[in-house]
Backbone atoms as SQL, in Angstrom:
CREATE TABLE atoms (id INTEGER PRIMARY KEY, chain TEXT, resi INTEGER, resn TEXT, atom TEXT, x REAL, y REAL, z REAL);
INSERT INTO atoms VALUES
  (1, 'A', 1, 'UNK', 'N', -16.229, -57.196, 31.905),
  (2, 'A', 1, 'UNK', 'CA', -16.110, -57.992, 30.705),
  (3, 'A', 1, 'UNK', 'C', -14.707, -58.594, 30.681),
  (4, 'A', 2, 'UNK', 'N', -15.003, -59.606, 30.428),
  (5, 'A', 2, 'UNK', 'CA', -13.728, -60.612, 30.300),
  (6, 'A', 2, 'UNK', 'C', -12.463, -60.295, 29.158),
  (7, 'A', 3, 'UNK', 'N', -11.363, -61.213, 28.965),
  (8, 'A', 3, 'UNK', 'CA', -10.905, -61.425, 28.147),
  (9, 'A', 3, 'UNK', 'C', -11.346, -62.179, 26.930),
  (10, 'A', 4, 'UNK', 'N', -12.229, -63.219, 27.338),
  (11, 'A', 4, 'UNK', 'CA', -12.735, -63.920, 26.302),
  (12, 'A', 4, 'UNK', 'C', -13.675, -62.933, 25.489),
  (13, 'A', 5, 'UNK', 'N', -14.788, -62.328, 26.093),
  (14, 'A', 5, 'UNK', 'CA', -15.624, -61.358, 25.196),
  (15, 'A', 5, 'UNK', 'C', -14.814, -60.830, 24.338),
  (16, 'A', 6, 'UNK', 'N', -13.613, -60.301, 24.693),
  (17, 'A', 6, 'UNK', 'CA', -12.955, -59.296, 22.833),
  (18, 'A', 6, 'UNK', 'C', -12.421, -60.016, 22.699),
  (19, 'A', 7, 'UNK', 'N', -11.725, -61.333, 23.118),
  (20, 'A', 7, 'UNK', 'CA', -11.364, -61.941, 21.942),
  (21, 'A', 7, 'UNK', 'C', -12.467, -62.475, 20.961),
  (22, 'A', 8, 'UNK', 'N', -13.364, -62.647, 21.708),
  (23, 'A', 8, 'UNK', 'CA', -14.244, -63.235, 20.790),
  (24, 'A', 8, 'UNK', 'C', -15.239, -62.366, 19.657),
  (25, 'A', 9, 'UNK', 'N', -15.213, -60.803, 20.085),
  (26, 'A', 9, 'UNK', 'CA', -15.325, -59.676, 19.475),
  (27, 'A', 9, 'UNK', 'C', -14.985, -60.294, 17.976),
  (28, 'A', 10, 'UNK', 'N', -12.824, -60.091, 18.659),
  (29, 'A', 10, 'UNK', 'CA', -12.409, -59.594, 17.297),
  (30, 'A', 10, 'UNK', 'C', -12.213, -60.794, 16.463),
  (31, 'A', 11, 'UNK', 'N', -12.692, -62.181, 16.855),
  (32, 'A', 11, 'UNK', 'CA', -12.804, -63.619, 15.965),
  (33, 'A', 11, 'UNK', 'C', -13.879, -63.187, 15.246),
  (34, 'A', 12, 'UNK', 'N', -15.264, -62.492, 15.432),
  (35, 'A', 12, 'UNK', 'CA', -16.448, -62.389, 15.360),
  (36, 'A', 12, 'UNK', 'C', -16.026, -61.036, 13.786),
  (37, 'A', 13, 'UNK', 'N', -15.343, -60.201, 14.290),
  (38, 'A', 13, 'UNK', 'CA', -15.125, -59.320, 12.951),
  (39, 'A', 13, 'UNK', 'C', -13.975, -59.330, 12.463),
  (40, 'A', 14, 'UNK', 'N', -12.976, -60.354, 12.740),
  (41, 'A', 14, 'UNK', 'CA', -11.913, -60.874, 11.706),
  (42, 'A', 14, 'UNK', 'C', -12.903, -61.739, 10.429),
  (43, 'A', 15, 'UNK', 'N', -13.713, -62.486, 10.773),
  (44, 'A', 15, 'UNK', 'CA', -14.461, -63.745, 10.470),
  (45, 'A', 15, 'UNK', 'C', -15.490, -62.757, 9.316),
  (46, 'A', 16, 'UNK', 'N', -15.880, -61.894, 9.882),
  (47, 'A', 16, 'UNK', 'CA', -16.738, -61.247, 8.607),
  (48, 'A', 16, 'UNK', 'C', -15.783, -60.258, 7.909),
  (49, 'A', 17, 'UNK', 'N', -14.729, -59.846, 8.098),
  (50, 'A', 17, 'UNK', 'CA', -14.241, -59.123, 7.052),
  (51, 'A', 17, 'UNK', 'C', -13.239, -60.436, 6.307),
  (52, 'A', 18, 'UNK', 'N', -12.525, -61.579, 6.632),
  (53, 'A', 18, 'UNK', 'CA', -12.322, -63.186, 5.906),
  (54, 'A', 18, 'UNK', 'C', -13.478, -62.890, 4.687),
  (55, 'A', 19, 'UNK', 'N', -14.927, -63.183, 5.170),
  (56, 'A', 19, 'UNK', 'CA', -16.067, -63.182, 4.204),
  (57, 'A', 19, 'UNK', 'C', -16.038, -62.481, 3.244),
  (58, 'A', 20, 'UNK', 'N', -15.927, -61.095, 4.043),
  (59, 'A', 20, 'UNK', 'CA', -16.124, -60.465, 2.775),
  (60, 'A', 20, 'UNK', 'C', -14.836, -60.319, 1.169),
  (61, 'A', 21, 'UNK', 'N', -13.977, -59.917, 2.230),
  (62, 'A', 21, 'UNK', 'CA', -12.700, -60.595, 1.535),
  (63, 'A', 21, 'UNK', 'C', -13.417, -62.011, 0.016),
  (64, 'A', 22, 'UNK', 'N', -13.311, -62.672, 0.416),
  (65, 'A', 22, 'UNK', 'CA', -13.156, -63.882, 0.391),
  (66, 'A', 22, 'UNK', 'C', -14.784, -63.905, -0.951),
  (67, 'A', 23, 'UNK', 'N', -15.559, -63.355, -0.740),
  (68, 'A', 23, 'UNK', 'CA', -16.968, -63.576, -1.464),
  (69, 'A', 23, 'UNK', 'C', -17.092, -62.279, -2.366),
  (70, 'A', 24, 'UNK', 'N', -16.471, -60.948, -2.161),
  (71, 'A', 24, 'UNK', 'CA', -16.953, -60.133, -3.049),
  (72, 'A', 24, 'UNK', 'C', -16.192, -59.885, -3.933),
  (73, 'A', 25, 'UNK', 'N', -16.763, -59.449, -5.176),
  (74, 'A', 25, 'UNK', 'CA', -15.808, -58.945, -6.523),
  (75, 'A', 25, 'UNK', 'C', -15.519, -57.602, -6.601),
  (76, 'A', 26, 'UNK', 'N', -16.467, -56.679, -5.924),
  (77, 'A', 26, 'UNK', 'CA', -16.090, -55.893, -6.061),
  (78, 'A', 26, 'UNK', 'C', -14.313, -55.056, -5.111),
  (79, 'A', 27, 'UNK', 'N', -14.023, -54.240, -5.893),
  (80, 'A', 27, 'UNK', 'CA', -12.477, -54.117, -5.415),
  (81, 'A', 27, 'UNK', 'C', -12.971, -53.085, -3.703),
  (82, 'A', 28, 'UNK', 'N', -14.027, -52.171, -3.929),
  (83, 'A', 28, 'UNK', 'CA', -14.308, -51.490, -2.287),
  (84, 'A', 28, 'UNK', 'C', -14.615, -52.423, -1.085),
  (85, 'A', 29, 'UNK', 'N', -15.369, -53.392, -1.879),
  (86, 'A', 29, 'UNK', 'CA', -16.123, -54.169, -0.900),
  (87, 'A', 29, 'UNK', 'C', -14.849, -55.358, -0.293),
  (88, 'A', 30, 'UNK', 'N', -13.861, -55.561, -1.005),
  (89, 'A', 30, 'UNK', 'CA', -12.983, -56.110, -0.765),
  (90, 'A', 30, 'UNK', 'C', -11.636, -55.261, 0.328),
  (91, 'A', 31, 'UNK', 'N', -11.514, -54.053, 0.073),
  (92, 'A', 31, 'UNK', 'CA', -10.939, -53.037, 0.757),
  (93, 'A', 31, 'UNK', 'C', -11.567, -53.272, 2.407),
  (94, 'A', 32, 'UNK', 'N', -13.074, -52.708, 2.373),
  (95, 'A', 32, 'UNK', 'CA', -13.454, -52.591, 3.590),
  (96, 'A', 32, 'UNK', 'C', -13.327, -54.459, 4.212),
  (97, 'A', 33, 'UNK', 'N', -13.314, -55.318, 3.764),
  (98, 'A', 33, 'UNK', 'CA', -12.961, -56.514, 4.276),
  (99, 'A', 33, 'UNK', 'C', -12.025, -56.651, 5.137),
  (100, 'A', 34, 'UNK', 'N', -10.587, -56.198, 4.551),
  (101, 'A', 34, 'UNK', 'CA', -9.403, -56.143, 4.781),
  (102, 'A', 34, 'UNK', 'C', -9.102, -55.181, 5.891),
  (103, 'A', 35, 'UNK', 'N', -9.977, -54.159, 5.926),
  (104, 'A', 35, 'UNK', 'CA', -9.882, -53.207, 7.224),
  (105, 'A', 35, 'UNK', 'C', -10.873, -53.896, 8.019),
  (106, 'A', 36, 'UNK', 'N', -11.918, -54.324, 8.207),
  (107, 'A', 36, 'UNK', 'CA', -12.171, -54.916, 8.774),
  (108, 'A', 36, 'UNK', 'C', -11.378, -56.258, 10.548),
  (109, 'A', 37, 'UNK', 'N', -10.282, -56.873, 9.331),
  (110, 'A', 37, 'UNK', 'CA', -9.269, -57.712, 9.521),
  (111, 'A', 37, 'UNK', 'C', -8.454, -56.898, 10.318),
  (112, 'A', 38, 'UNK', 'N', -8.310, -55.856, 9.780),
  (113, 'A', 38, 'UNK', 'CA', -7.055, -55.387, 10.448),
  (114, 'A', 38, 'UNK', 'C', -7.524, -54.890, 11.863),
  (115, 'A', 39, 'UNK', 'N', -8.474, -54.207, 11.879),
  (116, 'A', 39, 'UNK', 'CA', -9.524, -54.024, 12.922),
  (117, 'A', 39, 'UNK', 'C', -9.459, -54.649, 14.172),
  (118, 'A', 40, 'UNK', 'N', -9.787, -56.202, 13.612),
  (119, 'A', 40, 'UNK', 'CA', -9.587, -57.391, 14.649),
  (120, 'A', 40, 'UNK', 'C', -8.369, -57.517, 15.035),
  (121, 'A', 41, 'UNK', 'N', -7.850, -57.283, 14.562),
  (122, 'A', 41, 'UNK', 'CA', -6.096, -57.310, 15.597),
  (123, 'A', 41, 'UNK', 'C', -5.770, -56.402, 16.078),
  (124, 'A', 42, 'UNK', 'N', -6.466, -55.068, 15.696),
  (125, 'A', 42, 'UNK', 'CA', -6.453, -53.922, 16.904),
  (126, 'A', 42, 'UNK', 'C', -7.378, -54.112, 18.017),
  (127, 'A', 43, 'UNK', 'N', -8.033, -54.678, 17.939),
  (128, 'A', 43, 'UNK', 'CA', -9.159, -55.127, 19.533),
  (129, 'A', 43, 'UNK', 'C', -7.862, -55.885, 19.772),
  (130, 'A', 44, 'UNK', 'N', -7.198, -57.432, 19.390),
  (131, 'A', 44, 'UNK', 'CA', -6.571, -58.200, 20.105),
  (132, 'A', 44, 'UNK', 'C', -5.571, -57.235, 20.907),
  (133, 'A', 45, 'UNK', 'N', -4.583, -56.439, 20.087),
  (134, 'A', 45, 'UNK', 'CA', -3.675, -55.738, 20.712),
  (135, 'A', 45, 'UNK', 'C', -4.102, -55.189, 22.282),
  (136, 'A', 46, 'UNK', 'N', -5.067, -54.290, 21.407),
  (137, 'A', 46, 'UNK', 'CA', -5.509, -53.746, 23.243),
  (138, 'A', 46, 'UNK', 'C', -6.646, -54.457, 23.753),
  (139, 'A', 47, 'UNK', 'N', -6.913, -55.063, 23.885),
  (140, 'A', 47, 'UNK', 'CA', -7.635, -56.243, 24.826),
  (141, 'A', 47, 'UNK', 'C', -6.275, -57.277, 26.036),
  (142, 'A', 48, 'UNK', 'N', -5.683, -57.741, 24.994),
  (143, 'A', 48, 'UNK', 'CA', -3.850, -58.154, 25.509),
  (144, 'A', 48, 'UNK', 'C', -3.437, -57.354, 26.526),
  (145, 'A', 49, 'UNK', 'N', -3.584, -55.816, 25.464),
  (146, 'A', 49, 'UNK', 'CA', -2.112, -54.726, 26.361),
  (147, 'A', 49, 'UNK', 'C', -2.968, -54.580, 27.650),
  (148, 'A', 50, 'UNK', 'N', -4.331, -54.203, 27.524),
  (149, 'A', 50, 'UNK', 'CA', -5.166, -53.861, 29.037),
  (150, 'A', 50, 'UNK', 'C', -5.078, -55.098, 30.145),
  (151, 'A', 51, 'UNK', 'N', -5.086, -56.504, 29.590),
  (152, 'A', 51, 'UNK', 'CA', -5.460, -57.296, 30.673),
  (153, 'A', 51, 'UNK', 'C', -3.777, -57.926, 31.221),
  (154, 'A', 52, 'UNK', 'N', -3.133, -57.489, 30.291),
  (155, 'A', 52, 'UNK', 'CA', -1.426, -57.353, 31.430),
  (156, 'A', 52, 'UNK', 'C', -0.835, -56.125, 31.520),
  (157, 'A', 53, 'UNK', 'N', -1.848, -55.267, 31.459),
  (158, 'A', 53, 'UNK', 'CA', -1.353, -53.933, 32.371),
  (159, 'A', 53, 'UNK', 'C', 0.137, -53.342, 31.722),
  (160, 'A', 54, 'UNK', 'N', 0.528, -53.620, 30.070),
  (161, 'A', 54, 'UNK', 'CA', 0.998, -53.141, 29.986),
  (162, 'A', 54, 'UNK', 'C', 0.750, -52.048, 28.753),
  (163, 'A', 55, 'UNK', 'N', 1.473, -50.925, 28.247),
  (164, 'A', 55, 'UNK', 'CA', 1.275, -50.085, 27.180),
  (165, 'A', 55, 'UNK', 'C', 1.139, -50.163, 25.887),
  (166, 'A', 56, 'UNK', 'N', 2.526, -51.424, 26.163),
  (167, 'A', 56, 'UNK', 'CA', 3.033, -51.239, 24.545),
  (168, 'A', 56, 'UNK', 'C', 1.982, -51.680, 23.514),
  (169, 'A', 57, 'UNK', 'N', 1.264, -52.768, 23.592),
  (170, 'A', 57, 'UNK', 'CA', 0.007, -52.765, 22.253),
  (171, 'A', 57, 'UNK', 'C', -0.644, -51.828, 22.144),
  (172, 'A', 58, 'UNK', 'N', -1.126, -50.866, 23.271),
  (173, 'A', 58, 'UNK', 'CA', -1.755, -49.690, 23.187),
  (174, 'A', 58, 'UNK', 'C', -1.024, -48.767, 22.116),
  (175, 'A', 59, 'UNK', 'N', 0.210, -48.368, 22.125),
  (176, 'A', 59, 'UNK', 'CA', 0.423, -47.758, 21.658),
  (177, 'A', 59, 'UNK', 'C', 0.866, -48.435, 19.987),
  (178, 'A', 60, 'UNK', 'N', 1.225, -49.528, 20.042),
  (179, 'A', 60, 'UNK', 'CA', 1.216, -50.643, 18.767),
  (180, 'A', 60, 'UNK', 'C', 0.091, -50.482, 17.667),
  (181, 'A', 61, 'UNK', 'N', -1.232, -50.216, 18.807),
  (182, 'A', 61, 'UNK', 'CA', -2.297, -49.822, 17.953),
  (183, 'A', 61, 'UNK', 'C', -2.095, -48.911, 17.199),
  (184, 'A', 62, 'UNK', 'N', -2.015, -48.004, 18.163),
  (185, 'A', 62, 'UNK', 'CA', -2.238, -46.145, 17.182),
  (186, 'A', 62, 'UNK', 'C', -1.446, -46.462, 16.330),
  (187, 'A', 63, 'UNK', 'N', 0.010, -46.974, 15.834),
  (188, 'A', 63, 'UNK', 'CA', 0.775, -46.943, 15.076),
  (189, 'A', 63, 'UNK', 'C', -0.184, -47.689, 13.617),
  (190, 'A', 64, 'UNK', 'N', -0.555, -48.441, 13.536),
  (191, 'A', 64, 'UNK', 'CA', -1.170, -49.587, 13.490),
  (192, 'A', 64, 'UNK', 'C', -2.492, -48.632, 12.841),
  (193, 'A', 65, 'UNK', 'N', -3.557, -48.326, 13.432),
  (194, 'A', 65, 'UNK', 'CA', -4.130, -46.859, 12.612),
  (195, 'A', 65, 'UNK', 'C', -3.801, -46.275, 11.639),
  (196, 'A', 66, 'UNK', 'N', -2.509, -45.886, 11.805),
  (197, 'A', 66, 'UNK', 'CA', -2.080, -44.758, 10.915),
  (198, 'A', 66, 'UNK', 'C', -1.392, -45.442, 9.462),
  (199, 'A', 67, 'UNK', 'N', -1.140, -46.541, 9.825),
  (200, 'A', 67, 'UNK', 'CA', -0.513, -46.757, 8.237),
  (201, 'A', 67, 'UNK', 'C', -1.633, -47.681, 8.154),
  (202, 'A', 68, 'UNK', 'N', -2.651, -48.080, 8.417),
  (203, 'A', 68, 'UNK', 'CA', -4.054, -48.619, 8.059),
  (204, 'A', 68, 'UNK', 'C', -4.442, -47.063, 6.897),
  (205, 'A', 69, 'UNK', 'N', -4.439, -46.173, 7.694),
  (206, 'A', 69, 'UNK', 'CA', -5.311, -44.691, 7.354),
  (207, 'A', 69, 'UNK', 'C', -4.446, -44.252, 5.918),
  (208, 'A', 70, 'UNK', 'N', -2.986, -44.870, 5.655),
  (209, 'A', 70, 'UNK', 'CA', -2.217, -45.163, 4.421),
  (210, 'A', 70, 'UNK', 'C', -2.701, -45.607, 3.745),
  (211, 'A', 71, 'UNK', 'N', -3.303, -46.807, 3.643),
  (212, 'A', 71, 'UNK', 'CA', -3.153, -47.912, 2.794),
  (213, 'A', 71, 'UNK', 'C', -4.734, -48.024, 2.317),
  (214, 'A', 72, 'UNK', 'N', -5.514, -47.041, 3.464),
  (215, 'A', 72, 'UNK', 'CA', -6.875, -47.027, 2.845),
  (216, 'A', 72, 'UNK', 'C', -6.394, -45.670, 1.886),
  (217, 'A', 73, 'UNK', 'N', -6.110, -44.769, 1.951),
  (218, 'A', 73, 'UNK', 'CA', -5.917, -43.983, 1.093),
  (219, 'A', 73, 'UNK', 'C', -5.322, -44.176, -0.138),
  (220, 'A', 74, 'UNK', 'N', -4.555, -45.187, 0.135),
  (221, 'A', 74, 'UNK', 'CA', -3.487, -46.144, -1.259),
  (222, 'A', 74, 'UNK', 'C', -4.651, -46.679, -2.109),
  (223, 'A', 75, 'UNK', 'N', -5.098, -47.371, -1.237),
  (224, 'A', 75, 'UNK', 'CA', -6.297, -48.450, -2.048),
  (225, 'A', 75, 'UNK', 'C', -7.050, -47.497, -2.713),
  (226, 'A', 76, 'UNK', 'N', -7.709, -46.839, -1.737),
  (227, 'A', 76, 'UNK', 'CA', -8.923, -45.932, -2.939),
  (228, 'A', 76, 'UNK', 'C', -8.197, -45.302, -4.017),
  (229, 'A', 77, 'UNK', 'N', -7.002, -44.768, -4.288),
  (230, 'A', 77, 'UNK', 'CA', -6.574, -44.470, -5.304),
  (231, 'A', 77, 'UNK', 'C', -6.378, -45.351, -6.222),
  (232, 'A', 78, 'UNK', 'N', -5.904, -46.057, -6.007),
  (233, 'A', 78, 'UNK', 'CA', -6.173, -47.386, -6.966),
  (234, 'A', 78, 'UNK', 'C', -7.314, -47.735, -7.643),
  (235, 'A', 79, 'UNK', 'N', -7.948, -47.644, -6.523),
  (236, 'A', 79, 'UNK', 'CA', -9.605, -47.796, -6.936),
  (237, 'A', 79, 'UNK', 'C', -10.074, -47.083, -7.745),
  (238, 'A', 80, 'UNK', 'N', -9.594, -45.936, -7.984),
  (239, 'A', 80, 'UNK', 'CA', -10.133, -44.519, -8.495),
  (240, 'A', 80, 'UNK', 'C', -9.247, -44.819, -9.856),
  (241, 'A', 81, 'UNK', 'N', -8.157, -45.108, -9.807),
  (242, 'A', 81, 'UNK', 'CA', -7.449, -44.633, -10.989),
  (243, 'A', 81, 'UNK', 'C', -8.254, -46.337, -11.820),
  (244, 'A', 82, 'UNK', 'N', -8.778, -48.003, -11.074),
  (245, 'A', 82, 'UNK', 'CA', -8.676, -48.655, -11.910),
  (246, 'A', 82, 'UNK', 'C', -10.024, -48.164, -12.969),
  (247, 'A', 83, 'UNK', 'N', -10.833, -47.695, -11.520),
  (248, 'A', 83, 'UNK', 'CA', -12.287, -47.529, -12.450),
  (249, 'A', 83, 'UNK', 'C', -12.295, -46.401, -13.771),
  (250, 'A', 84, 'UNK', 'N', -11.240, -45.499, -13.571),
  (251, 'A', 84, 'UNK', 'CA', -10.650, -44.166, -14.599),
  (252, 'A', 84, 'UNK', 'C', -10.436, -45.048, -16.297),
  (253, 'A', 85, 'UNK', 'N', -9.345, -46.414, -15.868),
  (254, 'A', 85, 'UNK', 'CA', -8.869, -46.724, -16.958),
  (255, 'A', 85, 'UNK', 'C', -9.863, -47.915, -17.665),
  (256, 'A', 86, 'UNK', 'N', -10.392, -48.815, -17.072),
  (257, 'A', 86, 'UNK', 'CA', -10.933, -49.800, -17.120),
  (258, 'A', 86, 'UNK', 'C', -13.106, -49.596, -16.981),
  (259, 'A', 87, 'UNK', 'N', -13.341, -48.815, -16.514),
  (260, 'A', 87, 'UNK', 'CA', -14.815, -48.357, -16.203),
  (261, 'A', 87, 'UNK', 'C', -15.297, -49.262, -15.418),
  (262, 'A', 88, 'UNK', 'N', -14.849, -50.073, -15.024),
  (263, 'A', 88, 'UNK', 'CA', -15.018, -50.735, -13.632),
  (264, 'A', 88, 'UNK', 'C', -14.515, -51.009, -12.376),
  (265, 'A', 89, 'UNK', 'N', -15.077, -51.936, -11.296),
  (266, 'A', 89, 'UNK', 'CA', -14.083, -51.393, -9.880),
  (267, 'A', 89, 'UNK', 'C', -14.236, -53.227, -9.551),
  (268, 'A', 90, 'UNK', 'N', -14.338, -54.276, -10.594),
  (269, 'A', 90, 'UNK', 'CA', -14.894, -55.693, -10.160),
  (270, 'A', 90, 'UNK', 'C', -13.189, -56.141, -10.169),
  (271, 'A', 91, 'UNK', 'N', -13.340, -56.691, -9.033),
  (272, 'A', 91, 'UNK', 'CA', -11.941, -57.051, -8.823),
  (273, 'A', 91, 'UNK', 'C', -11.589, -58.507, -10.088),
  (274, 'A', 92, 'UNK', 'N', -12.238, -59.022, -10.744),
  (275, 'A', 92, 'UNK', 'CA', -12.102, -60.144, -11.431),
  (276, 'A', 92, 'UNK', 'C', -11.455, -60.027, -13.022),
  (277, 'A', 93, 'UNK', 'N', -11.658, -58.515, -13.220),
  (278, 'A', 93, 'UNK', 'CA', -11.433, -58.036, -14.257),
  (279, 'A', 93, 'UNK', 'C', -10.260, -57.551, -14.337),
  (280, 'A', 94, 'UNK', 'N', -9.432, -56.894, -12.909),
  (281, 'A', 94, 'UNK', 'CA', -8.029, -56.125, -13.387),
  (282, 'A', 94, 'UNK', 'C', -6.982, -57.196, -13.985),
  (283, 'A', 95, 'UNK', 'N', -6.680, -57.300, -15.021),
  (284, 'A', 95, 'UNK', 'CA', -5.781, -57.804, -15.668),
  (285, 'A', 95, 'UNK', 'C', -4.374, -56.541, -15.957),
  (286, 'A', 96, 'UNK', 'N', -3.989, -56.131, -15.031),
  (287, 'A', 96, 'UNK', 'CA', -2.667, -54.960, -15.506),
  (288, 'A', 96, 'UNK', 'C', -1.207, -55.957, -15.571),
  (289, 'A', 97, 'UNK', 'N', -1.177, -56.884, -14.999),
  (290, 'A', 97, 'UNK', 'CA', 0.244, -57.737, -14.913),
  (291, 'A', 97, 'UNK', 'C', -0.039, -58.705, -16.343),
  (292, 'A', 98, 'UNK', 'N', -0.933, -58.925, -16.821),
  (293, 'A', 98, 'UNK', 'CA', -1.210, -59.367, -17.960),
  (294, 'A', 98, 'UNK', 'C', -0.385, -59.201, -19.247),
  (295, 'A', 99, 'UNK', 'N', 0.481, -59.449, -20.134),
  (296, 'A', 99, 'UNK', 'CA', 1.608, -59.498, -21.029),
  (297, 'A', 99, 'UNK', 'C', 0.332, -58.774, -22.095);
C-alpha cells in the first residue's frame, strides 16, 4: 500500500469528523468529530514518518494520543458538568460567556 492510500485514509476521516463537527448540535457528537480530526493527522504523521524511514512522527504520535486522551477527558467533563447545570448537552444552547 502506497502513500497515497493513507493519505487518502486520513482526507477520508478528517472529512467526516469536518462533518460532523460542522452539522451536529449536539456537544458529544461534536467531541467525537474533533477526535476524529485529530485522528487524521495521526495516520498523516505515521504514514510520513514510515515512508522516510524516519521515527520522529512515530513517536510525535504517541505524544499526540496522550494529550488527545486529556482533552477527551476535559471535554466530557464539561459535558457532564454542562448537562448538570443546564439539563442539556445541545451545543446551541451554552450561553456561559453571556453577560
Amino acid at each position: 500500500m502506497g502513500l497515497h492510500a493513507y493519505l487518502f485514509l486520513a482526507a477520508v476521516v478528517f472529512s467526516i469528523g469536518l462533518f460532523g463537527v460542522i452539522t451536529r448540535r449536539n456537544t458529544i457528537g461534536i467531541l467525537l468529530g474533533v477526535e476524529l480530526m485529530l485522528n487524521a493527522v495521526n495516520i498523516n504523521l505515521v504514514a510520513f514518518s514510515r515512508f522516510h524511514g524516519q521515527t520522529a512522527g512515530m513517536i510525535l504520535t504517541v505524544f499526540a494520543i496522550a494529550i488527545t486522551v486529556a482533552e477527551v477527558a476535559l471535554g466530557l467533563a464539561l459535558v457532564i458538568l454542562l448537562f448538570r447545570t443546564r439539563r442539556t448537552a445541545i451545543a446551541d444552547q451554552i450561553d456561559w460567556l453571556k453577560g
